[in-house]
N, CA, C and O atoms as a Maestro MAE file, in Angstrom:
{
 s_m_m2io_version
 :::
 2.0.0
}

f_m_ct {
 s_m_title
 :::
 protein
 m_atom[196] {
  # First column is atom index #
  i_m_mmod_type
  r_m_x_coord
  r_m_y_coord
  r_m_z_coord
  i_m_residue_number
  s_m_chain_name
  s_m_pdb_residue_name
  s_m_pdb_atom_name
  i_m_atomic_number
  :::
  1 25 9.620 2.510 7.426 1 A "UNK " " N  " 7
  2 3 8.620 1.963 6.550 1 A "UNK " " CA " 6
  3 2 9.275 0.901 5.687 1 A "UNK " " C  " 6
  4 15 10.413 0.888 5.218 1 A "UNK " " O  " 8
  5 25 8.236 -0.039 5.579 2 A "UNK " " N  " 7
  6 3 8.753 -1.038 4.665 2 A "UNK " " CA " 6
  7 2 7.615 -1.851 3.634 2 A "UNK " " C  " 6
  8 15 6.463 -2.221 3.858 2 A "UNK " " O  " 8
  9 25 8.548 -1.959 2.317 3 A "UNK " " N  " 7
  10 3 8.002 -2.396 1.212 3 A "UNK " " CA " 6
  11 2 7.574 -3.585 1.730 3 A "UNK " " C  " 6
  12 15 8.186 -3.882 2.756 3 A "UNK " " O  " 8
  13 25 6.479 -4.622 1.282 4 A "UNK " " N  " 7
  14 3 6.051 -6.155 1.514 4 A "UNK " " CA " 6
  15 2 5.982 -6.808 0.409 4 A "UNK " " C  " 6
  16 15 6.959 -7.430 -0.009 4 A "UNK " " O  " 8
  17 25 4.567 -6.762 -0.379 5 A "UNK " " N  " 7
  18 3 4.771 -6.782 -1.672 5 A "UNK " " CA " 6
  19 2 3.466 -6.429 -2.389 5 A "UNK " " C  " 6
  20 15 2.539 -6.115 -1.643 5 A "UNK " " O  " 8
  21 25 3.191 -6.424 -3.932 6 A "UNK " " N  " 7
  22 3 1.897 -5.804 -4.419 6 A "UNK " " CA " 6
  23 2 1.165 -7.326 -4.703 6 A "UNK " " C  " 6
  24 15 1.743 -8.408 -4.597 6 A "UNK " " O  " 8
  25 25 -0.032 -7.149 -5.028 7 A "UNK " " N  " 7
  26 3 -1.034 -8.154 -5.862 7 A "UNK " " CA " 6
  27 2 -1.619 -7.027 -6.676 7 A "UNK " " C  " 6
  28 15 -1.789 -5.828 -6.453 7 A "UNK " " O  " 8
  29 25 -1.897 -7.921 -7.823 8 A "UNK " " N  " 7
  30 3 -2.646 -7.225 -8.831 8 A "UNK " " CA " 6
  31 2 -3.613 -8.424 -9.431 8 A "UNK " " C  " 6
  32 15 -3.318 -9.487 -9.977 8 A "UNK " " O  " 8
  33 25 -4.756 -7.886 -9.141 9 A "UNK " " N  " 7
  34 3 -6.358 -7.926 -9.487 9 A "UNK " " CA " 6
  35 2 -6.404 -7.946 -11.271 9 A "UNK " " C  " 6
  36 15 -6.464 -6.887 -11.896 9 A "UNK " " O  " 8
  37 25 -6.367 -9.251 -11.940 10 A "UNK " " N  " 7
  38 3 -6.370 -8.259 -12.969 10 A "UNK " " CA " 6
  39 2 -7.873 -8.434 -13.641 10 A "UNK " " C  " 6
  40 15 -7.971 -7.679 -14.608 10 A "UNK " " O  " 8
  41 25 -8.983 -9.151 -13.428 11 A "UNK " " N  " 7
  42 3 -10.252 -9.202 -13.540 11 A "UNK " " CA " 6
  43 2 -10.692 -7.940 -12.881 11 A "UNK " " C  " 6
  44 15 -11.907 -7.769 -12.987 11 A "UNK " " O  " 8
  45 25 -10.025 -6.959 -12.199 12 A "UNK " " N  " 7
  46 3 -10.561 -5.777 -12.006 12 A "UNK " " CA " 6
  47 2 -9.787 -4.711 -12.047 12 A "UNK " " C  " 6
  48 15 -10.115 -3.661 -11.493 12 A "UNK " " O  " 8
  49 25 -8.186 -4.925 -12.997 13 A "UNK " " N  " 7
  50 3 -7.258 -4.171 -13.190 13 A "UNK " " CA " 6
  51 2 -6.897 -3.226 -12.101 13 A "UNK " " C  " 6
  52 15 -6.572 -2.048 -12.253 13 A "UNK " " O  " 8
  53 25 -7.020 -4.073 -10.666 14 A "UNK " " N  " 7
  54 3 -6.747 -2.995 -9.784 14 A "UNK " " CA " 6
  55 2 -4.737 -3.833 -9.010 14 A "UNK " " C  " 6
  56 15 -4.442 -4.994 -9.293 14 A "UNK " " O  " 8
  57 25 -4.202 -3.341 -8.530 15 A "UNK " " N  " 7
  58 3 -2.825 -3.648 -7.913 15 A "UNK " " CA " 6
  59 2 -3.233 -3.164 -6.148 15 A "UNK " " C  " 6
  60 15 -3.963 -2.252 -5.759 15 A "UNK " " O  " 8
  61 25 -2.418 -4.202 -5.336 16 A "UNK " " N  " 7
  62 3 -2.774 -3.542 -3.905 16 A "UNK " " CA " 6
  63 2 -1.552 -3.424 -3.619 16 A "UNK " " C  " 6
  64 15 -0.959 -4.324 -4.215 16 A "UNK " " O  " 8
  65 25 -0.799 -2.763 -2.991 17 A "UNK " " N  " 7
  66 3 0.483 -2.668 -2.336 17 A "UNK " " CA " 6
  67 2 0.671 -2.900 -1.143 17 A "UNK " " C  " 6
  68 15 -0.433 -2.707 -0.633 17 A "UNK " " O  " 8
  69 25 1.366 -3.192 -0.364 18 A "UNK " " N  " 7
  70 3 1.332 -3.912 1.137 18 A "UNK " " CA " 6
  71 2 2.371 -3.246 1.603 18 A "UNK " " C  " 6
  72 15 3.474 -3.667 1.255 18 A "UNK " " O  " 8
  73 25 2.310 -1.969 2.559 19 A "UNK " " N  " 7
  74 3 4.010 -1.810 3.241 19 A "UNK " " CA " 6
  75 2 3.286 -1.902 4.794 19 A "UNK " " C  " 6
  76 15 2.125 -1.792 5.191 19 A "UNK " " O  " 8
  77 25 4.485 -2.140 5.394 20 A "UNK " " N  " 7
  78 3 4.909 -2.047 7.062 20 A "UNK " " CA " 6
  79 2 5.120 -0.471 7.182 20 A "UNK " " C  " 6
  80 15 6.060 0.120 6.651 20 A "UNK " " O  " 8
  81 25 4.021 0.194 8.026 21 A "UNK " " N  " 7
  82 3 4.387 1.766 8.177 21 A "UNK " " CA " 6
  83 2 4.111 2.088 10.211 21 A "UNK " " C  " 6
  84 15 3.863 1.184 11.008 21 A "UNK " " O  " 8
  85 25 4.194 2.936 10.416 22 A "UNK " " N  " 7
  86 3 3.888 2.988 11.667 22 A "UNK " " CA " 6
  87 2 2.361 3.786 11.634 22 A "UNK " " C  " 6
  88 15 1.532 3.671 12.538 22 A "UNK " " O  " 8
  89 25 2.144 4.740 10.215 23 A "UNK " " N  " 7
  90 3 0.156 4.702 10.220 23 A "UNK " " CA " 6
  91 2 0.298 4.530 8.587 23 A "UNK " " C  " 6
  92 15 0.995 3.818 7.864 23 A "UNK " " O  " 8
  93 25 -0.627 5.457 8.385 24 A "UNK " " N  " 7
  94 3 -1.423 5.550 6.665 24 A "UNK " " CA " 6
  95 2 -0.405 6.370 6.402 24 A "UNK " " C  " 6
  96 15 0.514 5.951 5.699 24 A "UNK " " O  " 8
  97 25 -0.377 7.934 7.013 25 A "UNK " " N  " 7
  98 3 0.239 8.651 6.747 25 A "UNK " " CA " 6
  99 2 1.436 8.749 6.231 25 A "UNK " " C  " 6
  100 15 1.732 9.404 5.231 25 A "UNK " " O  " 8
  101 25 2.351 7.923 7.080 26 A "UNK " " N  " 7
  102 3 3.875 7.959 6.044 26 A "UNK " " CA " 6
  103 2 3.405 7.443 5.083 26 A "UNK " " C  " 6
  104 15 3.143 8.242 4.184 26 A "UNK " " O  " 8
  105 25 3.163 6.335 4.868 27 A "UNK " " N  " 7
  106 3 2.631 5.608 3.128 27 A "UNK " " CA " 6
  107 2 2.091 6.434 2.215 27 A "UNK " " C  " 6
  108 15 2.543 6.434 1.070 27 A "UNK " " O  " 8
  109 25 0.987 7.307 2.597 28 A "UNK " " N  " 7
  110 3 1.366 8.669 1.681 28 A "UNK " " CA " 6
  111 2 1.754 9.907 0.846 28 A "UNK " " C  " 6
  112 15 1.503 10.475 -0.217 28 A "UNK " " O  " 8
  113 25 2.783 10.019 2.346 29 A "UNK " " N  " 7
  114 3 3.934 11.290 2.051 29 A "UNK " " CA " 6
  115 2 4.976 10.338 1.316 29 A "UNK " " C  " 6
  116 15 5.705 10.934 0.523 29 A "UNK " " O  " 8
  117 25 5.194 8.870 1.443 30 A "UNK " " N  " 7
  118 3 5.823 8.293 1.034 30 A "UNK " " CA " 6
  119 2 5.413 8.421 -0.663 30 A "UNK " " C  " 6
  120 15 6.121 9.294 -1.165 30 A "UNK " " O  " 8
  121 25 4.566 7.858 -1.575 31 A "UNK " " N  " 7
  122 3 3.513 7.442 -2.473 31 A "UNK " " CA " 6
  123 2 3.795 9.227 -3.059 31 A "UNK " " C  " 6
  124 15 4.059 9.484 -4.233 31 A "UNK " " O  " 8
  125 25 3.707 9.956 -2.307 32 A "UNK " " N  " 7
  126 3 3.129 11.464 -2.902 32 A "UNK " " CA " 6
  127 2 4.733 11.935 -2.826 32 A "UNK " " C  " 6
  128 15 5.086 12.090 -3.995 32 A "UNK " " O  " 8
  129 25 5.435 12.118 -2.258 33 A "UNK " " N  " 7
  130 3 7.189 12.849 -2.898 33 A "UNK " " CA " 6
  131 2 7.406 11.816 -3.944 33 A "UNK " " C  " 6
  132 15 7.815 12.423 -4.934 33 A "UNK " " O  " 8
  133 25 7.324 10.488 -4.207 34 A "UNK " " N  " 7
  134 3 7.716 9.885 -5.616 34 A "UNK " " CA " 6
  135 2 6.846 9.816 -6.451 34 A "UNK " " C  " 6
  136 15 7.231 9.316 -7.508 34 A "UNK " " O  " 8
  137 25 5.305 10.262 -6.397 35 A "UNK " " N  " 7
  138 3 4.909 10.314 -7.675 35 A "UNK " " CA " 6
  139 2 4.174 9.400 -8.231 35 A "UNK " " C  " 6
  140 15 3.780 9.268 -9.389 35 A "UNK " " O  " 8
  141 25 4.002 8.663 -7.108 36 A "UNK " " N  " 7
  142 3 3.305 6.747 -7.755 36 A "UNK " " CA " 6
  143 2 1.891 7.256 -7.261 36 A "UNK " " C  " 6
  144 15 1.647 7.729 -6.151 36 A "UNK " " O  " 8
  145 25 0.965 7.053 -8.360 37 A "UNK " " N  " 7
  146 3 -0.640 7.062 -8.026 37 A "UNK " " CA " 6
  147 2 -0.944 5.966 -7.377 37 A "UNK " " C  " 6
  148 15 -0.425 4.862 -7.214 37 A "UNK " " O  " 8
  149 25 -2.436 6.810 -6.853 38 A "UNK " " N  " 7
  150 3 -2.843 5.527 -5.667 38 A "UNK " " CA " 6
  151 2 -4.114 6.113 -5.440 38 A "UNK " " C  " 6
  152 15 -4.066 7.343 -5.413 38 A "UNK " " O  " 8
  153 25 -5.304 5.584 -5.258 39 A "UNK " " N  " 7
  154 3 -6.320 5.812 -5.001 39 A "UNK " " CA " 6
  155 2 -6.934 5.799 -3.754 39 A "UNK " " C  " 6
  156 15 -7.806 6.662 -3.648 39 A "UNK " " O  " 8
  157 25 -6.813 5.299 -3.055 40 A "UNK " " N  " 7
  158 3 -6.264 5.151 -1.542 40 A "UNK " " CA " 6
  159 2 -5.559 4.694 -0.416 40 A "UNK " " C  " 6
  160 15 -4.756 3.855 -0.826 40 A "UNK " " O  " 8
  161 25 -5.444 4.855 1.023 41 A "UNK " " N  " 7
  162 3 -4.363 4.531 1.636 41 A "UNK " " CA " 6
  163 2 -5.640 3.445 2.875 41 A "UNK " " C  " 6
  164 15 -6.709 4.022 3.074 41 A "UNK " " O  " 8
  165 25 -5.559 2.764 3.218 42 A "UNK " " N  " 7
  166 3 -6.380 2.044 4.568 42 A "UNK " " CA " 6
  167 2 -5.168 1.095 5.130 42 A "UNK " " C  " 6
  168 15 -4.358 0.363 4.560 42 A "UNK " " O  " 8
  169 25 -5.416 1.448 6.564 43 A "UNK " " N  " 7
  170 3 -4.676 0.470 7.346 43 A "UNK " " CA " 6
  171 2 -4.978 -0.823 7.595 43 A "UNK " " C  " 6
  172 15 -6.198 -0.987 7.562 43 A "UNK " " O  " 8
  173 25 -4.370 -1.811 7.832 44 A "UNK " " N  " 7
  174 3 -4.606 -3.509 7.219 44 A "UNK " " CA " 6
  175 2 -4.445 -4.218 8.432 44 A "UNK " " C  " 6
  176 15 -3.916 -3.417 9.202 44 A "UNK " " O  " 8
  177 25 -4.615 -5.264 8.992 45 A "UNK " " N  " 7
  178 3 -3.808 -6.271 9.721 45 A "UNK " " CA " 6
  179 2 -3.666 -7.123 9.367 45 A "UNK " " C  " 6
  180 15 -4.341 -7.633 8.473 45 A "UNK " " O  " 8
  181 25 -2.266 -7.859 10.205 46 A "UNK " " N  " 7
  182 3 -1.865 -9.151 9.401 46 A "UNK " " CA " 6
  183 2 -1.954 -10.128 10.553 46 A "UNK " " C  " 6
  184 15 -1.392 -10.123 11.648 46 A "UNK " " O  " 8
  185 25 -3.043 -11.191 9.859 47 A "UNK " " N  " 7
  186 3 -3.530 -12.317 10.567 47 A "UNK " " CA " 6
  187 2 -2.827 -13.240 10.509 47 A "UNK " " C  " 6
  188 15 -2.998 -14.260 11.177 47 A "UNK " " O  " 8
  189 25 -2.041 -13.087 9.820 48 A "UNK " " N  " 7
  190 3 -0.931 -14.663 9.532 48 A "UNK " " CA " 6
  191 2 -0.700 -15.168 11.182 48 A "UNK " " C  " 6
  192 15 -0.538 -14.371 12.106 48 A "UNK " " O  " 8
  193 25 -0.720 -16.540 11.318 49 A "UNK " " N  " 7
  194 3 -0.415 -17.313 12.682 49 A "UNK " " CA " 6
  195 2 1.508 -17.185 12.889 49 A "UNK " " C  " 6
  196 15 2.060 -17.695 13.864 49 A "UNK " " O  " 8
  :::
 }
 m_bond[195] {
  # First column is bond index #
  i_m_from
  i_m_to
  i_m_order
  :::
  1 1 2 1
  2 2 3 1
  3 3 4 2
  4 3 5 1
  5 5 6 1
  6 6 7 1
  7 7 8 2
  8 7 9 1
  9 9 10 1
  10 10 11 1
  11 11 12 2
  12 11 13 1
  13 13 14 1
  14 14 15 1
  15 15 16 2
  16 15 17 1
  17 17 18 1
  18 18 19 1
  19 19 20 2
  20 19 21 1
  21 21 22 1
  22 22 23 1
  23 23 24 2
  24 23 25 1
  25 25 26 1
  26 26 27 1
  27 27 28 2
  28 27 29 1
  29 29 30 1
  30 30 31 1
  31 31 32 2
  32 31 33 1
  33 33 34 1
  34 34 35 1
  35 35 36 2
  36 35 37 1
  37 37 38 1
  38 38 39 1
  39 39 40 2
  40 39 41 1
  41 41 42 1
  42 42 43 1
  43 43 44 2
  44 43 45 1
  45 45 46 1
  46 46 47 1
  47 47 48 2
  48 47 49 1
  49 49 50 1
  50 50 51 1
  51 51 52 2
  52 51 53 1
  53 53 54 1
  54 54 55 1
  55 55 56 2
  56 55 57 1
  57 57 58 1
  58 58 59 1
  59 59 60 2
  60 59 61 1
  61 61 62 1
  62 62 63 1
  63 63 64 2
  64 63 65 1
  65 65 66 1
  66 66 67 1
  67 67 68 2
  68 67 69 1
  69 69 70 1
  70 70 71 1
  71 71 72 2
  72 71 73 1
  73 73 74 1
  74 74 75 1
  75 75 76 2
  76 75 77 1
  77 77 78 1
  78 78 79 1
  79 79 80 2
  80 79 81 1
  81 81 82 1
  82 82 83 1
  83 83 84 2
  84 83 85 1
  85 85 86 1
  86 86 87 1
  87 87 88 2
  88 87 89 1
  89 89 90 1
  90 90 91 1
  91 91 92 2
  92 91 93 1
  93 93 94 1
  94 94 95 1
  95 95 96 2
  96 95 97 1
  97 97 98 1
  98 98 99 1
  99 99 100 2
  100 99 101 1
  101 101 102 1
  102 102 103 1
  103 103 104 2
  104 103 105 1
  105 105 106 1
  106 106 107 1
  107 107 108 2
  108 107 109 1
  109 109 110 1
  110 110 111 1
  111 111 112 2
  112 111 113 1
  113 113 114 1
  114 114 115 1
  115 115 116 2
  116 115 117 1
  117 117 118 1
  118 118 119 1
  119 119 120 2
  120 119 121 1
  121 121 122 1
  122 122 123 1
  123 123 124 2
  124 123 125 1
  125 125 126 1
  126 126 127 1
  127 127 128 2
  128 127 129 1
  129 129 130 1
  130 130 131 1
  131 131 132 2
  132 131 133 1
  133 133 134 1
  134 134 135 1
  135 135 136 2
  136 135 137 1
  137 137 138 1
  138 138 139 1
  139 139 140 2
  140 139 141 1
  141 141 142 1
  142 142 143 1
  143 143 144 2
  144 143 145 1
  145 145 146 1
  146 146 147 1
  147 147 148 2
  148 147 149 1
  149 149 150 1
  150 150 151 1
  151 151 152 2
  152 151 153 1
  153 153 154 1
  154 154 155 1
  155 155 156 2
  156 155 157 1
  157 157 158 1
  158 158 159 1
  159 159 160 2
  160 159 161 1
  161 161 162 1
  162 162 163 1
  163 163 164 2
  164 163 165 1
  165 165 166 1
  166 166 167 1
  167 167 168 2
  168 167 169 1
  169 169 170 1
  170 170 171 1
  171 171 172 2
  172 171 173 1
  173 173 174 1
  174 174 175 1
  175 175 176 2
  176 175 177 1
  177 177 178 1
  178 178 179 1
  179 179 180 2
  180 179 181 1
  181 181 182 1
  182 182 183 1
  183 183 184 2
  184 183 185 1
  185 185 186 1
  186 186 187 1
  187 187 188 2
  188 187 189 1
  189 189 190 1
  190 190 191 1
  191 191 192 2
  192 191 193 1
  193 193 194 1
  194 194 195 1
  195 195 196 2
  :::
 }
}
């Protein structure tokens, strides 16, 4: 798994985090043994050319 990077929303005080995982799941167990809140996990694609 790998870190990418966050954006933060701040007209809606929300932060998104971006990692490279192989599903949702590690990013969770990841997120949940350290303790960092998160409201949810969705898988993304990256359209970049």
């Amino acid at each position: 798994m790998r870190y990418i990077r966050s954006t933060f929303v701040p007209d809606e005080s929300k932060c998104m985090c971006l990692f490279e995982a192989p599903n949702a799941g590690h990013v969770k167990e990841l997120k949940e043994s350290a303790k960092l809140p998160f409201s949810r996990i969705v898988e993304a694609m990256d359209l970049t050319p």
